[in-house]
MMTF fields as JSON, N, C-alpha, C and O atoms, coordinates in Angstrom:
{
  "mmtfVersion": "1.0.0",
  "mmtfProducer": "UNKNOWN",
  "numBonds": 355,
  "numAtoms": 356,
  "numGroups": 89,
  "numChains": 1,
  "numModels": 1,
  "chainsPerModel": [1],
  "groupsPerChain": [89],
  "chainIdList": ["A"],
  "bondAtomList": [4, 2, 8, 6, 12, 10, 16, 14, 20, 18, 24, 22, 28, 26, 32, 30, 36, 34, 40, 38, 44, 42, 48, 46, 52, 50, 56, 54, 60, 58, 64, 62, 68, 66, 72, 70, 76, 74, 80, 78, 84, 82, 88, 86, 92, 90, 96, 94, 100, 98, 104, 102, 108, 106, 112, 110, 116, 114, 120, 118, 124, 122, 128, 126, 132, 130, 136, 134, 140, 138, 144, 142, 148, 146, 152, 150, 156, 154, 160, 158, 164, 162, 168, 166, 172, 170, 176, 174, 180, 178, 184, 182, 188, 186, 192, 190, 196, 194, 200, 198, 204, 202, 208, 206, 212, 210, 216, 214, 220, 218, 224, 222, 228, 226, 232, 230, 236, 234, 240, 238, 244, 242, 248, 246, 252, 250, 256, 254, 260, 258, 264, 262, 268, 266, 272, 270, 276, 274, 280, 278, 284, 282, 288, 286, 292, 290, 296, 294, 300, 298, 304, 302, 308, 306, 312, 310, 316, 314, 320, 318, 324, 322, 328, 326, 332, 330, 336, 334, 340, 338, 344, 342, 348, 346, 352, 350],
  "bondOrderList": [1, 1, 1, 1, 1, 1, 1, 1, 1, 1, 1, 1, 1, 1, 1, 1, 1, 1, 1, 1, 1, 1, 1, 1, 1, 1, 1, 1, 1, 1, 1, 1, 1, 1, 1, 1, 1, 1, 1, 1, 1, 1, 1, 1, 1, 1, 1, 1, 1, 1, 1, 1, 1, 1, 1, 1, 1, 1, 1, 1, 1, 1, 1, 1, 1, 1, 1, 1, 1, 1, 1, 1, 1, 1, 1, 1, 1, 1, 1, 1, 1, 1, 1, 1, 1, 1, 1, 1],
  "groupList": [{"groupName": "UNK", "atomNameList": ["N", "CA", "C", "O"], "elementList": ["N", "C", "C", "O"], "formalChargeList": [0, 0, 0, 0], "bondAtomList": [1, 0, 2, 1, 3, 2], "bondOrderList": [1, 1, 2], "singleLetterCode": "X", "chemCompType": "L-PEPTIDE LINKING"}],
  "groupTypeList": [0, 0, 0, 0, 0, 0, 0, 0, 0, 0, 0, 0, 0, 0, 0, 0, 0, 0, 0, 0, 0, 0, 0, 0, 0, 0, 0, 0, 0, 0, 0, 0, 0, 0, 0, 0, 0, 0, 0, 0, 0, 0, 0, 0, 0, 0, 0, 0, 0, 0, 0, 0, 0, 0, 0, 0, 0, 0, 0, 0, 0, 0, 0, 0, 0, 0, 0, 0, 0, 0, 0, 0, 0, 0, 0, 0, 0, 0, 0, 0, 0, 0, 0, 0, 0, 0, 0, 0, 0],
  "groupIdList": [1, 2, 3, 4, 5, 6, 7, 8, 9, 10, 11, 12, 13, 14, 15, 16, 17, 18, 19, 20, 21, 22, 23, 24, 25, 26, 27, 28, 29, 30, 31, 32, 33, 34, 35, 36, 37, 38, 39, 40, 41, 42, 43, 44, 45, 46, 47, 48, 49, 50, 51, 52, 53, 54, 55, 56, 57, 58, 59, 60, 61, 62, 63, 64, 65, 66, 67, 68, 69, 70, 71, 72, 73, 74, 75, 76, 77, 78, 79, 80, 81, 82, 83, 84, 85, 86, 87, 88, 89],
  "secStructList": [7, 7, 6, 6, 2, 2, 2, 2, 6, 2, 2, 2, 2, 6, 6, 2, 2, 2, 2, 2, 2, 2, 2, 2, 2, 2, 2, 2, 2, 2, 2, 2, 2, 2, 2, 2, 2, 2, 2, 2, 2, 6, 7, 7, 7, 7, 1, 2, 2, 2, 2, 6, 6, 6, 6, 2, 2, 2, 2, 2, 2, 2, 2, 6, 6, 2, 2, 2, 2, 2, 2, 2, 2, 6, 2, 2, 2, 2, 2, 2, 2, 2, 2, 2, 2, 2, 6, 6, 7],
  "xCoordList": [-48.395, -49.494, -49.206, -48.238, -50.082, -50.073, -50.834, -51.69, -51.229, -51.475, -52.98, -53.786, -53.371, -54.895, -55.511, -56.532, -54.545, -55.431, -55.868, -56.862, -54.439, -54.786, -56.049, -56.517, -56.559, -57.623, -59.122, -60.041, -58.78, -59.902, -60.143, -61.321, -58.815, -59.301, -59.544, -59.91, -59.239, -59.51, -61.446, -62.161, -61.766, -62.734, -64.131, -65.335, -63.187, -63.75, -64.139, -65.089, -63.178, -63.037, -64.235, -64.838, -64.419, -65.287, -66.25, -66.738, -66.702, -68.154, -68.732, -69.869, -67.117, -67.544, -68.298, -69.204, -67.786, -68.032, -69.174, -69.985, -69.506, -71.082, -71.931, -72.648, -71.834, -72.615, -72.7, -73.804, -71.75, -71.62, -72.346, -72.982, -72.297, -72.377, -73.903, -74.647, -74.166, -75.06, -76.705, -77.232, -77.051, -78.487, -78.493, -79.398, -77.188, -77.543, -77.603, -78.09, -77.01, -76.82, -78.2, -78.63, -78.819, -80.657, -81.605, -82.598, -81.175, -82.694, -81.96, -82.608, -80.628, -80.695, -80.9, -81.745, -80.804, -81.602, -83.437, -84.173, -83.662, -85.386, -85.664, -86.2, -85.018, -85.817, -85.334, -86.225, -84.457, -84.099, -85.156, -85.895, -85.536, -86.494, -88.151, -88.858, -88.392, -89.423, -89.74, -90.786, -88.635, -88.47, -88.307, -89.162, -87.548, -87.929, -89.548, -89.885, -90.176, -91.912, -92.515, -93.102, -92.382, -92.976, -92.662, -93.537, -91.51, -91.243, -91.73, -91.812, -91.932, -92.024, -94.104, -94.723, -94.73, -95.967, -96.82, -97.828, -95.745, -96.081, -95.319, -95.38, -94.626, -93.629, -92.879, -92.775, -92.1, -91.805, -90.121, -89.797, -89.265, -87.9, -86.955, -86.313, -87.051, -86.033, -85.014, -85.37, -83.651, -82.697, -82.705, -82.62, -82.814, -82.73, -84.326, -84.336, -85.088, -85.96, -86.035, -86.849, -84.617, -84.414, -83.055, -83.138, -81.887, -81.209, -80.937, -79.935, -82.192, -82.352, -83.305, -83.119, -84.19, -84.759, -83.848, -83.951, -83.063, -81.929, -80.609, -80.073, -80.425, -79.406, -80.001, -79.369, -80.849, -81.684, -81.972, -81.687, -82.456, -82.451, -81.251, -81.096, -80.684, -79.218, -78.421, -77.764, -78.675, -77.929, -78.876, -78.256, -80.465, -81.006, -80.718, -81.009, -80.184, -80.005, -78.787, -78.455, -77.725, -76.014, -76.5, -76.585, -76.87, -77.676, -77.962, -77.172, -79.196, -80.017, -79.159, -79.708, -78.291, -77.498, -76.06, -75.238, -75.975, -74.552, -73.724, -72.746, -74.476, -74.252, -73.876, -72.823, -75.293, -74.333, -73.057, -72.137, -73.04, -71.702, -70.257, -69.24, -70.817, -69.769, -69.215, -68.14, -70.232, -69.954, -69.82, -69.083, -69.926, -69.441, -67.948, -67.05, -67.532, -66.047, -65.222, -64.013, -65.943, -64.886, -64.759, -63.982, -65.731, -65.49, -64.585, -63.631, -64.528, -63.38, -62.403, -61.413, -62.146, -60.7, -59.787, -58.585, -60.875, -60.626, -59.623, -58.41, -60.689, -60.575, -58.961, -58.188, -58.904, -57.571, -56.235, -55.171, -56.65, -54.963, -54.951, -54.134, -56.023, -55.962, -55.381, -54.369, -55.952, -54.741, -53.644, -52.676, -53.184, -51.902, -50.997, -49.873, -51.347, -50.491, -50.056, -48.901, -51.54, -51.405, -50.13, -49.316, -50.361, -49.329, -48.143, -47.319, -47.608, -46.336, -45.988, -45.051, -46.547, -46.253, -45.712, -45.305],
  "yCoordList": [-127.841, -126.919, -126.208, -125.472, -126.486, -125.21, -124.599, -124.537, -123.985, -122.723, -123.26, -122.363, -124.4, -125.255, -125.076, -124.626, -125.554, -125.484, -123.857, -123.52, -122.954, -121.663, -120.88, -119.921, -121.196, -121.08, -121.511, -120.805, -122.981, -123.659, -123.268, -123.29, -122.545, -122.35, -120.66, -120.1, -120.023, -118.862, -118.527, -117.544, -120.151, -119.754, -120.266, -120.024, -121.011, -121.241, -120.745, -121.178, -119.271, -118.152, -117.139, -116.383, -117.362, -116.49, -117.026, -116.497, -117.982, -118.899, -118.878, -118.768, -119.068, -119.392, -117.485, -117.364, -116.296, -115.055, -114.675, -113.977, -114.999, -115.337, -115.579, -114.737, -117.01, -117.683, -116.842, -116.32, -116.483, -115.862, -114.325, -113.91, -113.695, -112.495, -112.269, -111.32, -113.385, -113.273, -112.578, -111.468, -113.644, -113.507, -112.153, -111.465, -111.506, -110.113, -108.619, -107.5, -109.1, -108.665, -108.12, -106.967, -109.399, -109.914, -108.985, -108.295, -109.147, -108.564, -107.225, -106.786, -106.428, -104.824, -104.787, -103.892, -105.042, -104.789, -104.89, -104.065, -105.643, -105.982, -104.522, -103.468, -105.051, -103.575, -102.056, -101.208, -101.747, -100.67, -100.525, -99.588, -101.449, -101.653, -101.175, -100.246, -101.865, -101.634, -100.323, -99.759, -99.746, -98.375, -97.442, -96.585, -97.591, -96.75, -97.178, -96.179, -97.676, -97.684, -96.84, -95.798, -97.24, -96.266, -94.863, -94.275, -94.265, -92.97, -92.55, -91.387, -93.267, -92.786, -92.944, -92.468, -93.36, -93.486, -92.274, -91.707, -92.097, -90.936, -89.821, -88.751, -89.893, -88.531, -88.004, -86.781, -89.142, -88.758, -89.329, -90.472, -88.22, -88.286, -87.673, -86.626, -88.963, -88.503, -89.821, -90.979, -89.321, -90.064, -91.389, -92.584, -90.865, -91.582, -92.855, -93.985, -92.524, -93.693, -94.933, -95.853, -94.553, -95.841, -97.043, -98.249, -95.996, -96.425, -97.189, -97.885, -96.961, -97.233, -98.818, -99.534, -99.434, -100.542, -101.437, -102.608, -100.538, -101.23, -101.699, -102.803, -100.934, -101.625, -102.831, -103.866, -102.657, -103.407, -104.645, -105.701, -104.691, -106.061, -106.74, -107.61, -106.181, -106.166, -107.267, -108.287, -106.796, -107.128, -108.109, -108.467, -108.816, -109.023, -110.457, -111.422, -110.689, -111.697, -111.779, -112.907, -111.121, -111.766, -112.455, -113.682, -111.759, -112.475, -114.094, -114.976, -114.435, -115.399, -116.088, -117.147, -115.899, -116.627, -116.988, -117.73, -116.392, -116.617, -118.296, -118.517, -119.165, -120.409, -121.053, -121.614, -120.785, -121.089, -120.311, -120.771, -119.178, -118.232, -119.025, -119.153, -119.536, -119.607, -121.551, -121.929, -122.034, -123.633, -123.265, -124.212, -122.573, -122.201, -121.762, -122.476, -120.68, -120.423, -121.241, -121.078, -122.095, -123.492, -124.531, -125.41, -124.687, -125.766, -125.363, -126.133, -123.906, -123.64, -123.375, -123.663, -123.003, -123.096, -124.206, -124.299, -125.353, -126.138, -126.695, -126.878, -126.851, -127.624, -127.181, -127.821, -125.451, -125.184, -125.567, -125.868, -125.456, -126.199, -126.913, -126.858, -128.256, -129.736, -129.759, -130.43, -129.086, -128.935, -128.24, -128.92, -127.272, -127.248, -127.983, -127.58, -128.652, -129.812, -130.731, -130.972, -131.288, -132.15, -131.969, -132.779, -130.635, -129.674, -129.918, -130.255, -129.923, -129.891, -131.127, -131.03, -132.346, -133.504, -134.084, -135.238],
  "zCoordList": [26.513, 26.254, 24.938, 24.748, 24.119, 22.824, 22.354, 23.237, 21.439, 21.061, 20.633, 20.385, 20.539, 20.461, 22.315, 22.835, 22.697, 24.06, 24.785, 25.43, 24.273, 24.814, 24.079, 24.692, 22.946, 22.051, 23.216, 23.63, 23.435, 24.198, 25.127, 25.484, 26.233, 27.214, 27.386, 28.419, 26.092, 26.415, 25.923, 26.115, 25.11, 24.492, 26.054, 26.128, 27.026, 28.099, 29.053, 29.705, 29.447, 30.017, 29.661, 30.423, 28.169, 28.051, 27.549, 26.551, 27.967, 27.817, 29.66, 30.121, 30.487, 32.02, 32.341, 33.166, 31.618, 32.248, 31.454, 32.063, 30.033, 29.971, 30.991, 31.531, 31.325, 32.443, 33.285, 33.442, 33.986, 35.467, 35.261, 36.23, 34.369, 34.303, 33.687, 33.937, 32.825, 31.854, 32.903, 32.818, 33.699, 34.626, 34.781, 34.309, 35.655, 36.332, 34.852, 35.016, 33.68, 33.036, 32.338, 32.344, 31.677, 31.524, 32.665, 32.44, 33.448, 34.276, 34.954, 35.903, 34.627, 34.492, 33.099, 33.141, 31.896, 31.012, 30.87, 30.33, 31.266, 31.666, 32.254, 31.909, 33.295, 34.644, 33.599, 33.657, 32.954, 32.003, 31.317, 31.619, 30.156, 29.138, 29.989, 29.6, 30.903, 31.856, 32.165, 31.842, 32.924, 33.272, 31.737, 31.516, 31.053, 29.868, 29.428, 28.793, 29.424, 28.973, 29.845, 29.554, 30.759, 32.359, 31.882, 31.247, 32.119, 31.564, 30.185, 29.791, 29.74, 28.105, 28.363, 27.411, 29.169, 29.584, 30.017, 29.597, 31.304, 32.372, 31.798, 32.402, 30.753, 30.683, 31.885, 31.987, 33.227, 33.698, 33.425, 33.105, 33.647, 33.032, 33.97, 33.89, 35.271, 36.523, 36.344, 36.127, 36.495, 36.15, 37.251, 36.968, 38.365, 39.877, 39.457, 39.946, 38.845, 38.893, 37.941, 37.857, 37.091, 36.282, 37.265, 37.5, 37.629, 38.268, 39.522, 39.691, 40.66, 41.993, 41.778, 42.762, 40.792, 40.692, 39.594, 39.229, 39.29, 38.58, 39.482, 39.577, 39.854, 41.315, 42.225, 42.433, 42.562, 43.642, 42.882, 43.447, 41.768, 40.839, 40.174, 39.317, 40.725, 39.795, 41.072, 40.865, 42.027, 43.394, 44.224, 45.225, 44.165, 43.978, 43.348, 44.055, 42.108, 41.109, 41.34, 40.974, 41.824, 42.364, 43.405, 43.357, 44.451, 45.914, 45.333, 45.671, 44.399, 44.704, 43.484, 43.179, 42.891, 41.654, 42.16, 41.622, 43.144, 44.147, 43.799, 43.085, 44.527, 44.401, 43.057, 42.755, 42.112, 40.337, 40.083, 39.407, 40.62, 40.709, 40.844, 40.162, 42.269, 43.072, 42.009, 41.543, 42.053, 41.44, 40.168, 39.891, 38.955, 37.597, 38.117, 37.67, 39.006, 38.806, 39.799, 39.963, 40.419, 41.299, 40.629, 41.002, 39.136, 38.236, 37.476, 37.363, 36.601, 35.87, 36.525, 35.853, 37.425, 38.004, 38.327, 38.077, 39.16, 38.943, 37.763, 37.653, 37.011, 35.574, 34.845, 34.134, 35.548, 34.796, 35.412, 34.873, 36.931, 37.648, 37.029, 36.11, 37.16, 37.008, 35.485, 35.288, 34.448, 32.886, 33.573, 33.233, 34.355, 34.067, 35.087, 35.387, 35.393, 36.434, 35.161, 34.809, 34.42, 33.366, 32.16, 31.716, 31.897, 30.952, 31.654, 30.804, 32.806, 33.82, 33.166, 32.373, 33.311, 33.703, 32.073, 31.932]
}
């Protein structure tokens, strides 16, 4: 193993926590953006009504993204024993 592969796989790590992170990330920004128009509409400026449709969508999109979740970090893990067995050998 050298200092090329720890490059690759660190650049993999953070391509796999993109992925994983990216969806729920996207739609609490959406529902934010959303909720700041609303307030900035109604002039209403309660902290609790940006935060509570932001949780719920937030948790919402882990819920129904679970599965790509779960098969994005059982492929990279995978992928990394299986190099460092390879690296062993």
């Amino acid at each position: 193993m050298d200092a090329s592969y720890v490059v690759i796989l660190a650049r993999e790590a953070f391509m796999t926590a993109i992925w994983v992170a990216g969806p729920a990330m996207l739609v609490g920004m959406a529902i934010g953006i959303l909720m700041a128009i609303f307030q900035a509409v109604t002039s209403v400026q309660e902290q609790t009504l940006t935060m509570i449709p932001k949780i719920i969508a937030v948790g919402l999109t882990i819920v129904f993204m679970m599965p790509h979740i779960l098969k994005t970090l059982g492929s990279f893990t995978s992928d990394v024993f299986r190099a460092l067995v390879d690296a062993a050998l």
